[in-house]
DRENPA-3360 file (N, C-alpha, C; in nm, 2 decimals, always signed):
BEGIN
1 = XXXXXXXX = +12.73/+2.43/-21.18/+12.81/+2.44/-21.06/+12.79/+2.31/-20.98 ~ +12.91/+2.20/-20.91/+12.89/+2.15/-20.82/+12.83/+2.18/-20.71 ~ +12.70/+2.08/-20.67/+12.66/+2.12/-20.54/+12.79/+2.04/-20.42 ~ +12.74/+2.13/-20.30/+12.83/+2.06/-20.19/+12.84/+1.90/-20.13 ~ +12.71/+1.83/-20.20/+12.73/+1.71/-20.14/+12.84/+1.62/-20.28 ~ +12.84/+1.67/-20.37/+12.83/+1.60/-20.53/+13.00/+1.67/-20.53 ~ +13.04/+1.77/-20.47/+13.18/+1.82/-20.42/+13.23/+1.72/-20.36 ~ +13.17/+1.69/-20.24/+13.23/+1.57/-20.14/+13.28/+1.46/-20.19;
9 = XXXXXXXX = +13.16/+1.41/-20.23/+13.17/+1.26/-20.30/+13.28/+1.30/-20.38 ~ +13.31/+1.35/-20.49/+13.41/+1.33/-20.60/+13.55/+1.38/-20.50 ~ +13.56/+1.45/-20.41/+13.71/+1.46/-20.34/+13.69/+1.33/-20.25 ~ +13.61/+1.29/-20.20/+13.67/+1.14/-20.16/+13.71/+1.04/-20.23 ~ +13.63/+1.03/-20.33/+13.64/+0.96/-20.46/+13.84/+0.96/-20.48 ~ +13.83/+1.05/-20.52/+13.96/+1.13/-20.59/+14.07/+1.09/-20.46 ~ +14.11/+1.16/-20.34/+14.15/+1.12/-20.23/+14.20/+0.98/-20.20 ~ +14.10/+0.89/-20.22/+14.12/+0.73/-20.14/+14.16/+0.68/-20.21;
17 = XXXXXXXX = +14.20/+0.75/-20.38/+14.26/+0.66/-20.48/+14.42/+0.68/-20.46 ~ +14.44/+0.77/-20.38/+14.60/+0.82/-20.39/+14.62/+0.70/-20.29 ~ +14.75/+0.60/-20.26/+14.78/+0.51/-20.20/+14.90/+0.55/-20.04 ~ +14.90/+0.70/-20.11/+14.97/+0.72/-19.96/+14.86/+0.78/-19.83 ~ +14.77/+0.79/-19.92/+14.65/+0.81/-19.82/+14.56/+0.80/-19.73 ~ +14.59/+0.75/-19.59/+14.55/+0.66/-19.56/+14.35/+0.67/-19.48 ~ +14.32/+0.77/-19.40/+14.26/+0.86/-19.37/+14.22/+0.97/-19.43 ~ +14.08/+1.05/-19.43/+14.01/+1.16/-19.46/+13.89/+1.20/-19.34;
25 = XXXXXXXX = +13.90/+1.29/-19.25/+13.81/+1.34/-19.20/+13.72/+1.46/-19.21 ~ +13.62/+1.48/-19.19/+13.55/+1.58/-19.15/+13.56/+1.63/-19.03 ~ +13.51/+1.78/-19.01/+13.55/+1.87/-18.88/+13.46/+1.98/-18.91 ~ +13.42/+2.07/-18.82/+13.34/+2.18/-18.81/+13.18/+2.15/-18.82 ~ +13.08/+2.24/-18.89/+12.97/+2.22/-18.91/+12.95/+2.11/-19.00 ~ +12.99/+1.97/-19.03/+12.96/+1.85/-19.13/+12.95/+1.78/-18.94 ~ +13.04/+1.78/-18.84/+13.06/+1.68/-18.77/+12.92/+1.77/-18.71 ~ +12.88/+1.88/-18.68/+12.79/+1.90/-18.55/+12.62/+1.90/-18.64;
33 = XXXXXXXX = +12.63/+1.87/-18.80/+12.50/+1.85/-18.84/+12.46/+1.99/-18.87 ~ +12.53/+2.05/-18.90/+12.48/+2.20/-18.93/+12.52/+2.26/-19.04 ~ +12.52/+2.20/-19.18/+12.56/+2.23/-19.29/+12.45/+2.28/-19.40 ~ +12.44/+2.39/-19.45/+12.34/+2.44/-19.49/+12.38/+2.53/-19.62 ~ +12.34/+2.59/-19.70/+12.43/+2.66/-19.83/+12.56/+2.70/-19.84 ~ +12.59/+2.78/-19.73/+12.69/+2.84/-19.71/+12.81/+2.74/-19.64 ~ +12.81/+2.62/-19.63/+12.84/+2.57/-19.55/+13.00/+2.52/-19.67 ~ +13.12/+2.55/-19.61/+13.22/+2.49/-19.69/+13.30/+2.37/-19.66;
41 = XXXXXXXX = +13.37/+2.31/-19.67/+13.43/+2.14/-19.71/+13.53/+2.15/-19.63 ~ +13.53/+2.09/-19.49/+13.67/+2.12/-19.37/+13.71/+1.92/-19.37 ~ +13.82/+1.95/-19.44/+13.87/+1.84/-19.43/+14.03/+1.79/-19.35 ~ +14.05/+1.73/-19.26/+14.25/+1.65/-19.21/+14.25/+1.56/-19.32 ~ +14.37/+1.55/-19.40/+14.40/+1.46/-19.49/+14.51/+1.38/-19.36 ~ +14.52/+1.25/-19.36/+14.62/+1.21/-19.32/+14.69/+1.10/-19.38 ~ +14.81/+1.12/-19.41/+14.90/+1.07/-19.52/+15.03/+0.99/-19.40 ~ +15.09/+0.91/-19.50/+15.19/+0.80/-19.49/+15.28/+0.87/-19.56;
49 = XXXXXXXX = +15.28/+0.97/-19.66/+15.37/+1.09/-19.74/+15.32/+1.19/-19.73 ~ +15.35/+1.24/-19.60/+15.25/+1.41/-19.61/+15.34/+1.52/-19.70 ~ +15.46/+1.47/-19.75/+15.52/+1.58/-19.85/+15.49/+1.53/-19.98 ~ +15.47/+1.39/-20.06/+15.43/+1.40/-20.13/+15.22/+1.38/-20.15 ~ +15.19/+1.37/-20.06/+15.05/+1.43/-20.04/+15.02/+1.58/-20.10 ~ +15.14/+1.72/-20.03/+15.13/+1.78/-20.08/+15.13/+1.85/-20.18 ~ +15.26/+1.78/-20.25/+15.33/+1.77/-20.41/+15.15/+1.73/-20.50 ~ +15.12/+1.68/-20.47/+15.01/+1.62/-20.60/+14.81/+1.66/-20.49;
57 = XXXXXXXX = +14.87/+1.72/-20.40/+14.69/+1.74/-20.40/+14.66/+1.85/-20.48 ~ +14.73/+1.93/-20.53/+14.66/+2.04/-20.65/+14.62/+1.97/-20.81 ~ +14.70/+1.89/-20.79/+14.62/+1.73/-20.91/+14.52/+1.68/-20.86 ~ +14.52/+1.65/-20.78/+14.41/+1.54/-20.71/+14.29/+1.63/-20.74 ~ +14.28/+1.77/-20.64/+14.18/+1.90/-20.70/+14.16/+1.87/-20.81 ~ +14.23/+1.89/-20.89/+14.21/+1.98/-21.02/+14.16/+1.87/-21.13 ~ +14.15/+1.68/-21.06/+14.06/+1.65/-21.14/+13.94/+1.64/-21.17 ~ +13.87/+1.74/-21.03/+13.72/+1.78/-21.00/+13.69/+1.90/-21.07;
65 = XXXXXXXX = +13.80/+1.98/-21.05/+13.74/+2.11/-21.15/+13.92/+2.21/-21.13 ~ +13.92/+2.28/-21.26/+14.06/+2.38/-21.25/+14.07/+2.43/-21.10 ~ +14.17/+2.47/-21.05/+14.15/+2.55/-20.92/+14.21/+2.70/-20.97 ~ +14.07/+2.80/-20.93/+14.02/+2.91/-20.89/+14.14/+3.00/-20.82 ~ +14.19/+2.91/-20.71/+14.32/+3.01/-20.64/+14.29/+2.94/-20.48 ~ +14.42/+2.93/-20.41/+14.47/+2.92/-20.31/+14.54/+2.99/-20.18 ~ +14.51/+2.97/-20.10/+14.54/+3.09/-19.98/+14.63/+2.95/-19.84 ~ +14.74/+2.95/-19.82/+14.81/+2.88/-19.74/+14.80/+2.93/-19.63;
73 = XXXXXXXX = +14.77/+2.85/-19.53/+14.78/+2.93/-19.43/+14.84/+2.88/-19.28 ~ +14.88/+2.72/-19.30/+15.02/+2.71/-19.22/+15.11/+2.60/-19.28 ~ +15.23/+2.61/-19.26/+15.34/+2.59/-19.37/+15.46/+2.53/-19.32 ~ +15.44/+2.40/-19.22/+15.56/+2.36/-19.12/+15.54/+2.20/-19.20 ~ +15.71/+2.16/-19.10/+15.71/+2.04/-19.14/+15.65/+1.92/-19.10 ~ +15.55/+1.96/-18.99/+15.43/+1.85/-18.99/+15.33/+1.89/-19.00 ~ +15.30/+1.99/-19.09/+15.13/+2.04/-19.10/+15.10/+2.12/-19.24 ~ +15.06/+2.10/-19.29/+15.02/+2.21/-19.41/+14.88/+2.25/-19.44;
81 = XXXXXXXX = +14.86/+2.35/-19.43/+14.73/+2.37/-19.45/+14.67/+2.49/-19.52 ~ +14.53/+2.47/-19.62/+14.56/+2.59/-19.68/+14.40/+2.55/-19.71 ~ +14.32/+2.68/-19.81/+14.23/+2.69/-19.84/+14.22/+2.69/-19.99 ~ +14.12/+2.63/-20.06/+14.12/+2.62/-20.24/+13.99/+2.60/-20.25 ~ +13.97/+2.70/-20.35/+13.87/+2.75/-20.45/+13.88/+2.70/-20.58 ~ +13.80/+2.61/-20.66/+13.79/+2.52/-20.72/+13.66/+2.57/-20.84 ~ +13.71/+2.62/-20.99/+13.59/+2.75/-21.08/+13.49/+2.67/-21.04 ~ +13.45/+2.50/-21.10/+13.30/+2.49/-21.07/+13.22/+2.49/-20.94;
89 = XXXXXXXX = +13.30/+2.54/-20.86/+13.21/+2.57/-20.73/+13.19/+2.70/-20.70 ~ +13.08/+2.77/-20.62/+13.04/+2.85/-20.56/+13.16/+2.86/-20.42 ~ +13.21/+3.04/-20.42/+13.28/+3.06/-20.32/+13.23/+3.04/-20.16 ~ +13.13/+2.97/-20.14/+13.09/+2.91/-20.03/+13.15/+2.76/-19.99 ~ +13.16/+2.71/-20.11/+13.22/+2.57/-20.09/+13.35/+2.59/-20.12 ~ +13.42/+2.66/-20.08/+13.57/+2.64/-20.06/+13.62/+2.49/-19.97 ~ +13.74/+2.45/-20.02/+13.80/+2.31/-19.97/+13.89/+2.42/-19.85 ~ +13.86/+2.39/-19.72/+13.92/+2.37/-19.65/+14.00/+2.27/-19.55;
97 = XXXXXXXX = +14.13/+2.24/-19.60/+14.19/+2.13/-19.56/+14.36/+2.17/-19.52 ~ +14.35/+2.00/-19.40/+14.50/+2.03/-19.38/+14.55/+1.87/-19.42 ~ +14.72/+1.87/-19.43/+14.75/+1.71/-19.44/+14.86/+1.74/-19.35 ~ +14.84/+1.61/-19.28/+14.95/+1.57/-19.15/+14.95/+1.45/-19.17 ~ +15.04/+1.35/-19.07/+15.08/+1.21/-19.05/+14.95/+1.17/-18.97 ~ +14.95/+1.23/-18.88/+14.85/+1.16/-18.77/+14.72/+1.25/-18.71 ~ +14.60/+1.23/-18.69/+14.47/+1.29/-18.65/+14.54/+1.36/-18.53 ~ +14.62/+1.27/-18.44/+14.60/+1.33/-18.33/+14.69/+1.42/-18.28;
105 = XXXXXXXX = +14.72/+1.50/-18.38/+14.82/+1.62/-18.37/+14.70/+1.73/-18.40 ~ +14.57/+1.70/-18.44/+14.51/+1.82/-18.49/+14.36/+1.79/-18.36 ~ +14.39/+1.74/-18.25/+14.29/+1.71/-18.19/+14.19/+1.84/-18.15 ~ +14.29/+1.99/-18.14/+14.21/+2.06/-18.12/+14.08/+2.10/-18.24 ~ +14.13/+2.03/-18.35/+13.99/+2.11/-18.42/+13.85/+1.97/-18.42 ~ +13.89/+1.88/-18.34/+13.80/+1.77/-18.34/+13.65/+1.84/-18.26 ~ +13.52/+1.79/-18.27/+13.57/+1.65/-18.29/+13.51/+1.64/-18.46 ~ +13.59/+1.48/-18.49/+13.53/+1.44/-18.66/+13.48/+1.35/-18.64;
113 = XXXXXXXX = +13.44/+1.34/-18.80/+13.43/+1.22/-18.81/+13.45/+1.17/-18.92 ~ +13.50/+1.01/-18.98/+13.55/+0.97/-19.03/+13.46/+1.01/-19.15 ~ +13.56/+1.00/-19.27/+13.48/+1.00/-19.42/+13.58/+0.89/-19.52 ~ +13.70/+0.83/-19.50/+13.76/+0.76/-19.51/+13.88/+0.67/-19.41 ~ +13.86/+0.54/-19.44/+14.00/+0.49/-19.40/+14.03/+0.37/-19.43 ~ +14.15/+0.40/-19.46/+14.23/+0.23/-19.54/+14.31/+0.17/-19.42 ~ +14.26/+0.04/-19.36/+14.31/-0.04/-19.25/+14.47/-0.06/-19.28 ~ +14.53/-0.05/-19.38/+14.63/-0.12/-19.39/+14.73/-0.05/-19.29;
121 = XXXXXXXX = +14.86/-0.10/-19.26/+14.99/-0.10/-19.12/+15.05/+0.05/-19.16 ~ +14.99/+0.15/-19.11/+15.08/+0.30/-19.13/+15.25/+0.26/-19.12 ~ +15.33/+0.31/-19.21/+15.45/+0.35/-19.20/+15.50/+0.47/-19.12 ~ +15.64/+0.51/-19.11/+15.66/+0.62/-19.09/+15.70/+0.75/-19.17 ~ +15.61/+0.87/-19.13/+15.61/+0.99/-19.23/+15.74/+1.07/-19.21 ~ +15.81/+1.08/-19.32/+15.86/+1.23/-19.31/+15.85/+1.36/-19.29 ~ +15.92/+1.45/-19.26/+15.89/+1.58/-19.23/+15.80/+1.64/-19.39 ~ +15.78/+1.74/-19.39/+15.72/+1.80/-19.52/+15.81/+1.92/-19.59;
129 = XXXXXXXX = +15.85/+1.94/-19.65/+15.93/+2.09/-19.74/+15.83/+2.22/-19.66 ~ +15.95/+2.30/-19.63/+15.84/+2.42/-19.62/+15.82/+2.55/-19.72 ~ +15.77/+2.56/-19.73/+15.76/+2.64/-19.87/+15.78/+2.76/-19.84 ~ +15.88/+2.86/-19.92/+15.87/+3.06/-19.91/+15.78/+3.05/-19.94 ~ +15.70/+3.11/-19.90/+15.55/+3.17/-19.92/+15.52/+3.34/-19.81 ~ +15.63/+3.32/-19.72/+15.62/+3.41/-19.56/+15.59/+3.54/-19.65 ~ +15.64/+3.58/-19.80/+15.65/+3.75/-19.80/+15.56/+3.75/-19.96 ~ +15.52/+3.60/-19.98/+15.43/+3.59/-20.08/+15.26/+3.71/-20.11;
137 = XXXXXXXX = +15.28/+3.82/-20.17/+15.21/+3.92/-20.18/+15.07/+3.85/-20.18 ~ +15.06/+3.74/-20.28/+14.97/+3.71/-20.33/+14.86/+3.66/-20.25 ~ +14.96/+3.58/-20.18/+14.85/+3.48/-20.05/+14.82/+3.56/-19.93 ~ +14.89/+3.70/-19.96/+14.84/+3.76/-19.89/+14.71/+3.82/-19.91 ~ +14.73/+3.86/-20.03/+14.57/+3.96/-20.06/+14.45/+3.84/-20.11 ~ +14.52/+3.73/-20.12/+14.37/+3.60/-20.17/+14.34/+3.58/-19.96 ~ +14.42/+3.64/-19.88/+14.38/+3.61/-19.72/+14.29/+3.71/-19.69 ~ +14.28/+3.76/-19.77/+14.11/+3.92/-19.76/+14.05/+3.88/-19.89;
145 = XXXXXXXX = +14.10/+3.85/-19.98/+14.01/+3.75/-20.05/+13.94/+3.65/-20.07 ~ +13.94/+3.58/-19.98/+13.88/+3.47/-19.92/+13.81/+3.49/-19.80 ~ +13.81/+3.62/-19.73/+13.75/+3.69/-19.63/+13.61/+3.66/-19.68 ~ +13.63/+3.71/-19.80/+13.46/+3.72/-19.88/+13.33/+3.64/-19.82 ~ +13.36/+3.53/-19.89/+13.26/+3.42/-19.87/+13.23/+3.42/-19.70 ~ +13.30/+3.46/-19.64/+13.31/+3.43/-19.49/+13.19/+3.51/-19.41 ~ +13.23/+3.62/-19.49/+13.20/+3.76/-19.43/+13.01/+3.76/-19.46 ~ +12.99/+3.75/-19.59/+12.86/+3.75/-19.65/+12.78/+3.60/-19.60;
153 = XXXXXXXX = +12.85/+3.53/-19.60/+12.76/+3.42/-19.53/+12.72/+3.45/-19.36 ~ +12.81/+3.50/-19.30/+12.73/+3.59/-19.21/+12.68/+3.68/-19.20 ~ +12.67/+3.75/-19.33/+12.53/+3.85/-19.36/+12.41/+3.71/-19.34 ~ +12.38/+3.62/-19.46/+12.27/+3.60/-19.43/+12.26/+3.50/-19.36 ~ +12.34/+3.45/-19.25/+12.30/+3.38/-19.16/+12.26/+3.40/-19.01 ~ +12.28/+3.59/-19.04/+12.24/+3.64/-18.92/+12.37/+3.68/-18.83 ~ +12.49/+3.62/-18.83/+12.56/+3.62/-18.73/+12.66/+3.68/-18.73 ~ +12.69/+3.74/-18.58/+12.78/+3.83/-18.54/+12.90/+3.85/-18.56;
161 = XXXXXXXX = +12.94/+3.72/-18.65/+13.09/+3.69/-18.68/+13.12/+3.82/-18.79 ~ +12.99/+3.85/-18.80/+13.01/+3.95/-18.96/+13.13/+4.08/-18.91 ~ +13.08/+4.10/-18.79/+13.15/+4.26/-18.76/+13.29/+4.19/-18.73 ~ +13.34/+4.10/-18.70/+13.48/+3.99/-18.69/+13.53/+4.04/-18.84 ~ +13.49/+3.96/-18.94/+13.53/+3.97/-19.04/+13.57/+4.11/-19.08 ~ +13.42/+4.21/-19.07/+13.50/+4.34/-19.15/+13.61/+4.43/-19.05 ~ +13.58/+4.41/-18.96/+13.70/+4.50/-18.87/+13.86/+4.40/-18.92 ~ +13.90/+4.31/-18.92/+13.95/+4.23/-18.99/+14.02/+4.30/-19.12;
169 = XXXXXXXX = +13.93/+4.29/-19.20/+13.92/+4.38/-19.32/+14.00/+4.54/-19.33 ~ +13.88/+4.62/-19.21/+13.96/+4.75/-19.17/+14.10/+4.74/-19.15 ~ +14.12/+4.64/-19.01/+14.25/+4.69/-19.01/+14.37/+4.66/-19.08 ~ +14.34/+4.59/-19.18/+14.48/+4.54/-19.31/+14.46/+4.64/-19.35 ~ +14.32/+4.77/-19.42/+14.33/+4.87/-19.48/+14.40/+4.96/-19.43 ~ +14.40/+5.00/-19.28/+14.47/+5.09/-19.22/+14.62/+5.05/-19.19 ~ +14.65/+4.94/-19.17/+14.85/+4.89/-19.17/+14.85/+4.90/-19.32 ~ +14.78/+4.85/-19.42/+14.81/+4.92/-19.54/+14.86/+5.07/-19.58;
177 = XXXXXXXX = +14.78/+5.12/-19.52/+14.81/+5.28/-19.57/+14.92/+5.36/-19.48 ~ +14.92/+5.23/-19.36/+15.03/+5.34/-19.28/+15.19/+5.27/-19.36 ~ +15.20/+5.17/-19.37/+15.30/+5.09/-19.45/+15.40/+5.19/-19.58 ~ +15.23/+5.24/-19.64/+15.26/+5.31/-19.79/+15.35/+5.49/-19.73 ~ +15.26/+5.48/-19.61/+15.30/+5.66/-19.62/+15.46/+5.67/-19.53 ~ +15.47/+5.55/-19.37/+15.59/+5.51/-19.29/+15.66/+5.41/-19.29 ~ +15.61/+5.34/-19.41/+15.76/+5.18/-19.47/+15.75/+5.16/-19.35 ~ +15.67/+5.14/-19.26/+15.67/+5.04/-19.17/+15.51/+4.91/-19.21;
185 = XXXXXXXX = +15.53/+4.83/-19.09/+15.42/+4.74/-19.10/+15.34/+4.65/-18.97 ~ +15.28/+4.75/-18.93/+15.23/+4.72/-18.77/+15.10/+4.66/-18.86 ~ +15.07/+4.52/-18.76/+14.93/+4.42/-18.85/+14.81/+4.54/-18.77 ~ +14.83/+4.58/-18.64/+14.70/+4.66/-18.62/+14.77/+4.79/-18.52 ~ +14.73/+4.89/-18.60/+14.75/+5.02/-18.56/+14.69/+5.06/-18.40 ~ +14.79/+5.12/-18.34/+14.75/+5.15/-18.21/+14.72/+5.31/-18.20 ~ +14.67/+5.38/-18.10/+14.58/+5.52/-18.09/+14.69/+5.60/-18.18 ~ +14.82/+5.62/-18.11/+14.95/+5.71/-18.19/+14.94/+5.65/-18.30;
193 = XXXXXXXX = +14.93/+5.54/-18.36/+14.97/+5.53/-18.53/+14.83/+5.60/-18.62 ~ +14.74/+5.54/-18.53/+14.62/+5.61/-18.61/+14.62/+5.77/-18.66 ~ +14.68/+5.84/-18.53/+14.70/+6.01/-18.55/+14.81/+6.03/-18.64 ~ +14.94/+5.99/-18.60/+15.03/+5.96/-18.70/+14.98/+5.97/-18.86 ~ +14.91/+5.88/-18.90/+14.80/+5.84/-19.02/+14.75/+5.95/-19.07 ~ +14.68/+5.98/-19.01/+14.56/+6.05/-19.02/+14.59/+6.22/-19.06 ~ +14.69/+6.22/-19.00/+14.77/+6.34/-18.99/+14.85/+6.39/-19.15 ~ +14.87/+6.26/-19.22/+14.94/+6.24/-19.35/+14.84/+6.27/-19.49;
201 = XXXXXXXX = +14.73/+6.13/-19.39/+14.66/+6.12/-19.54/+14.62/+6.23/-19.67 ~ +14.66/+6.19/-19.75/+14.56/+6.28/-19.87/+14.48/+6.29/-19.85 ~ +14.32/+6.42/-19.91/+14.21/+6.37/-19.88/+14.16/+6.25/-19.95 ~ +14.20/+6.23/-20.07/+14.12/+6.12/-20.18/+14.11/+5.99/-20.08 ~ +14.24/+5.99/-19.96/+14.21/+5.83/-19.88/+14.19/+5.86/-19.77 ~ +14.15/+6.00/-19.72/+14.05/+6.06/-19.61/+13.92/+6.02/-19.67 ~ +13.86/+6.06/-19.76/+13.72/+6.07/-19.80/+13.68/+5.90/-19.80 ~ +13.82/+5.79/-19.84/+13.78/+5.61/-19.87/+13.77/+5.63/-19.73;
209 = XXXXXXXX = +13.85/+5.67/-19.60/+13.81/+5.62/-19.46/+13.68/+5.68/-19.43 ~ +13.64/+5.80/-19.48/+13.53/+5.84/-19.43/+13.42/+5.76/-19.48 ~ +13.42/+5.69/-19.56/+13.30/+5.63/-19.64/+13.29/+5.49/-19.61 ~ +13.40/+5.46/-19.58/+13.38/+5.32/-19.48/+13.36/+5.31/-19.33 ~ +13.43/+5.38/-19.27/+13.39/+5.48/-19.15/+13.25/+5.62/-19.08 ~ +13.18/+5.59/-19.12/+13.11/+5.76/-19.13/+13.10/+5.83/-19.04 ~ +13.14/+5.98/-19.04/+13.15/+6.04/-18.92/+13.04/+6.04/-18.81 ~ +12.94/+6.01/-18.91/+12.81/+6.05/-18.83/+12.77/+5.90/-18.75;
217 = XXXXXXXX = +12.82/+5.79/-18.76/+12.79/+5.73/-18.69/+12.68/+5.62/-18.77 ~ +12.65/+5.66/-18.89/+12.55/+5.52/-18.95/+12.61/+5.46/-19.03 ~ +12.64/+5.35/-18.97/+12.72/+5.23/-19.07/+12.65/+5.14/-19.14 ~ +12.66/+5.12/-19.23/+12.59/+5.02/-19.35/+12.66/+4.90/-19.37 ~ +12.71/+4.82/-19.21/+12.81/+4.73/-19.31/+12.83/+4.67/-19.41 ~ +12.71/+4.61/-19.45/+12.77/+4.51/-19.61/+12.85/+4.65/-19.69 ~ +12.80/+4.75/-19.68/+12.84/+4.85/-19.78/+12.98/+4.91/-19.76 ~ +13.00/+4.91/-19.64/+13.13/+4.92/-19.57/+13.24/+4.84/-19.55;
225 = XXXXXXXX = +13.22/+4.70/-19.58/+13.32/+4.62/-19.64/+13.35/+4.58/-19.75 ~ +13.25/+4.64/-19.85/+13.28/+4.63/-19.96/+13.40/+4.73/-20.02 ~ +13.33/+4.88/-19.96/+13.46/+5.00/-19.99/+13.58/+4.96/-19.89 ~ +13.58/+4.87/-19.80/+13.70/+4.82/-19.77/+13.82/+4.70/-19.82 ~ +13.73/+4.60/-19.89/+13.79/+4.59/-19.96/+13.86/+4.62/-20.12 ~ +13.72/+4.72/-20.20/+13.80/+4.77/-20.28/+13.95/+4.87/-20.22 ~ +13.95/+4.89/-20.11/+14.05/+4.97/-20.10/+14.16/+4.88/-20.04 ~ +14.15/+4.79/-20.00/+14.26/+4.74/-19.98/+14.34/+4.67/-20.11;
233 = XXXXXXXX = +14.25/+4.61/-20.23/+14.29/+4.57/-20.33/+14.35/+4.69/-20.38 ~ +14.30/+4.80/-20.43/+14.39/+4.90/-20.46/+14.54/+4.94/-20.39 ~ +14.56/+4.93/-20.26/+14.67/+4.93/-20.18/+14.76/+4.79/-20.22 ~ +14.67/+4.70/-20.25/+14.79/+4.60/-20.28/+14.81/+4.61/-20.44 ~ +14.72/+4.64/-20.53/+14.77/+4.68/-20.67/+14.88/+4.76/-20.67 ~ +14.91/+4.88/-20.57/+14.98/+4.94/-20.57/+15.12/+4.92/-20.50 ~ +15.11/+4.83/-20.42/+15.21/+4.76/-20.38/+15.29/+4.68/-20.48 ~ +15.22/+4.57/-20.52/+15.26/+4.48/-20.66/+15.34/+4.55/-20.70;
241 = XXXXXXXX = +15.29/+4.68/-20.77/+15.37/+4.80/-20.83/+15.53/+4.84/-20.82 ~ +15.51/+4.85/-20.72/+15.63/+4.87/-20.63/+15.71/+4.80/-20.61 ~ +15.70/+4.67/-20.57/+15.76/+4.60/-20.56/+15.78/+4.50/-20.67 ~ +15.74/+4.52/-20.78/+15.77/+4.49/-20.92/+15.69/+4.31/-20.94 ~ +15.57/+4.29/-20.85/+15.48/+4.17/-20.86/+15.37/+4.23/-20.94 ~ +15.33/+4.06/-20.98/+15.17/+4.10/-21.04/+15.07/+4.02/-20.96 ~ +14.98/+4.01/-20.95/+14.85/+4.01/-20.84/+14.76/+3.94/-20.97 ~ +14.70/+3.82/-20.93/+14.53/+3.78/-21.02/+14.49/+3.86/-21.03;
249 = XXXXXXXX = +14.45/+3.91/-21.15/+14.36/+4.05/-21.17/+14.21/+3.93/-21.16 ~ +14.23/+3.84/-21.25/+14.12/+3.75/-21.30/+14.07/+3.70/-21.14 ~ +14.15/+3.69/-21.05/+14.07/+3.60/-20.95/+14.04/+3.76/-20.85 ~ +14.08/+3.85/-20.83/+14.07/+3.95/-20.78/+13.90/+4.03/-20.80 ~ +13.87/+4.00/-20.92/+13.80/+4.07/-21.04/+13.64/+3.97/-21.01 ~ +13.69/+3.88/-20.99/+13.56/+3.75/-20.93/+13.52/+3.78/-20.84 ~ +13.64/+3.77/-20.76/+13.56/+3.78/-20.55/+13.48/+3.91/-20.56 ~ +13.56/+4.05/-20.64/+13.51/+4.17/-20.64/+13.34/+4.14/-20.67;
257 = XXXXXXXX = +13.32/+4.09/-20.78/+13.21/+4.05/-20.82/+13.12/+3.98/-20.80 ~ +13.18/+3.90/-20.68/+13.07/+3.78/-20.63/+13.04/+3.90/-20.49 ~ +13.12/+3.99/-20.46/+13.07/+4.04/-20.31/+12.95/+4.16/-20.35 ~ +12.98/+4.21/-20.47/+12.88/+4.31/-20.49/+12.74/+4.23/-20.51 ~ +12.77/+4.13/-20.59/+12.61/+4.03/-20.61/+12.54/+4.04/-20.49 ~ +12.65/+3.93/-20.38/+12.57/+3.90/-20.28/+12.54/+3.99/-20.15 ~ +12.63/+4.11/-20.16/+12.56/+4.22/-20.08/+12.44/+4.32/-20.14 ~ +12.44/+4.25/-20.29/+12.26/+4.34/-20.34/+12.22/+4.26/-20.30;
265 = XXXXXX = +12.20/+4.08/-20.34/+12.11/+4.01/-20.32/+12.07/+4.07/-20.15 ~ +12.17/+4.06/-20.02/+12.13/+4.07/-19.89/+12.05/+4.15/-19.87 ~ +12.10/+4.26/-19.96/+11.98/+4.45/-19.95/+11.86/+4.39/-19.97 ~ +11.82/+4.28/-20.10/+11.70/+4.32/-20.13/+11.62/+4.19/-20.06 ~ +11.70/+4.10/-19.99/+11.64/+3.99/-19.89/+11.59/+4.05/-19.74 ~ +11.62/+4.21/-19.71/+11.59/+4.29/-19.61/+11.45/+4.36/-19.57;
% end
C-alpha cells in the first residue's frame, strides 16, 4: 500500500507533467501541520483548461494506482470537485481535490500552501461541461460510502465530529425508508414524518431502527453506524432494483469490510 507521503509525491509528480497545469495546492490539516495516519490528500488543482483538466485527471490518477471509486461533489462551470479512492491506498488517504482557473475563487478553504507552480503567463480558462450526475444513484450511495473513513478516523482520534458523521448516516436511513413506503424524498425527516414512518414500518425495519437506535438509551456508536450503514446499503440495493440500476457490489463490499475491521480494531484499542 502507498504511504501518504509516497502518495503525494507521485500525484505531484504526475500533475506538473500535464501542461495545462499550472498550480497545485495544499489545504486543511497538510497547511496547519497536523497530518497524522488518518490524515487524507486535500488538494485546488488550478488549470489554464479546467475542462480539459477534468477530461484526463482520472488518467493522471490512475497512473498511480487503478481508481477504487469516485464521489462528485460539486459540478459547475467554474469548479469541479470530487473525492477518489485509489485500490493501492488505504481508505484514509483518499484524494480530495478540486480544479478551477484561479485560487482565488476557493479562498474560503485557504489558507494553503503551495505544492506546485509553473511561472509561465496564465491564459484565459473556459467554462467546464457540467456533468448529469444530479440523480446519479451511485454517487449517491459512494456519499455514505465515503462517510466511512471519516467517521472511524474520528473514532480513533477521539473527536466529536464522530456523532456528525453517524447522525448523517441516520438521517439518509430514515428519508430512505420514508421515500420507499411515501415516493416522496425529504433529506431530513421532521417530528410528523417520523410518526407518519413509524406508523407504516414493518417490524423487520422496526427491529433495524431499534438496534441502531436502542430504546433503552445505550448506544454503542461504532456499532450503531455500522447497522446504519448496512441498512442504508440495503435501501439503496433495493432502490437500484427498482429503478432498474446496478450499484458496485465490489466497492460496496470493501468499505463494508474496511468498517467492520476498523470498528473491531477500535473495540479492542478500548
Amino acid at each position: 500500500m502507498l504511504e501518504r507521503d509516497e502518495l503525494l509525491r507521485q500525484l505531484l509528480t504526475a500533475l506538473s507533467a500535464r501542461p495545462e497545469i499550472n498550480a497545485v495546492y495544499a489545504f486543511g490539516g497538510q497547511v496547519a501541520g497536523a497530518v497524522d495516519l488518518y490524515s487524507d490528500i486535500d488538494l485546488v488543482i488550478c488549470s489554464d483548461r479546467p475542462e480539459t483538466t477534468r477530461c484526463y485527471y482520472a488518467h493522471i490518477f490512475s497512473t498511480i494506482s487503478p481508481i477504487r471509486a469516485q464521489l462528485v461533489l460539486v459540478n459547475k462551470s467554474d469548479i469541479y470537485a470530487a473525492m477518489c479512492l485509489l485500490c493501492d491506498v488505504a481508505p484514509y488517504q483518499k484524494i480530495d481535490f478540486s480544479i478551477v482557473a484561479n485560487i482565488e475563487t476557493q479562498t474560503h478553504f485557504g489558507p494553503f500552501q503551495v505544492l506546485y507552480k509553473n511561472q509561465k503567463e496564465l491564459e484565459p480558462a473556459g467554462p467546464m461541461n457540467i456533468l448529469p450526475i444530479e440523480n446519479d444513484l451511485q454517487n449517491q450511495l459512494n456519499d455514505l460510502l465515503f462517510s466511512i473513513p471519516r467517521f472511524t478516523k474520528y473514532l480513533f482520534r477521539g473527536d466529536l465530529c464522530q456523532y456528525q458523521r453517524w447522525q448523517g448516516v441516520l438521517n439518509r436511513a430514515l428519508a430512505l425508508l420514508y421515500e420507499k413506503h411515501f415516493a416522496a424524498q425529504p433529506p431530513k425527516l421532521n417530528s410528523h414524518q417520523h410518526q407518519e414512518l413509524y406508523a407504516v414500518l414493518p417490524s423487520v425495519e422496526k427491529n433495524k431502527i431499534a438496534a441502531i437506535m436502542p430504546i433503552n438509551g445505550s448506544l454503542n456508536l461504532p456499532d450503531s453506524f455500522l447497522k446504519s450503514i448496512d441498512l442504508v446499503v440495503d435501501l439503496y440495493r433495493e432502490k437500484a432494483t427498482a429503478c432498474d440500476k446496478i450499484i458496485d457490489e465490489d466497492f460496496v463490499g470493501y468499505m463494508q469490510s474496511f468498517l467492520a475491521d476498523e470498528t473491531r480494531r477500535f473495540s479492542q484499542s478500548i
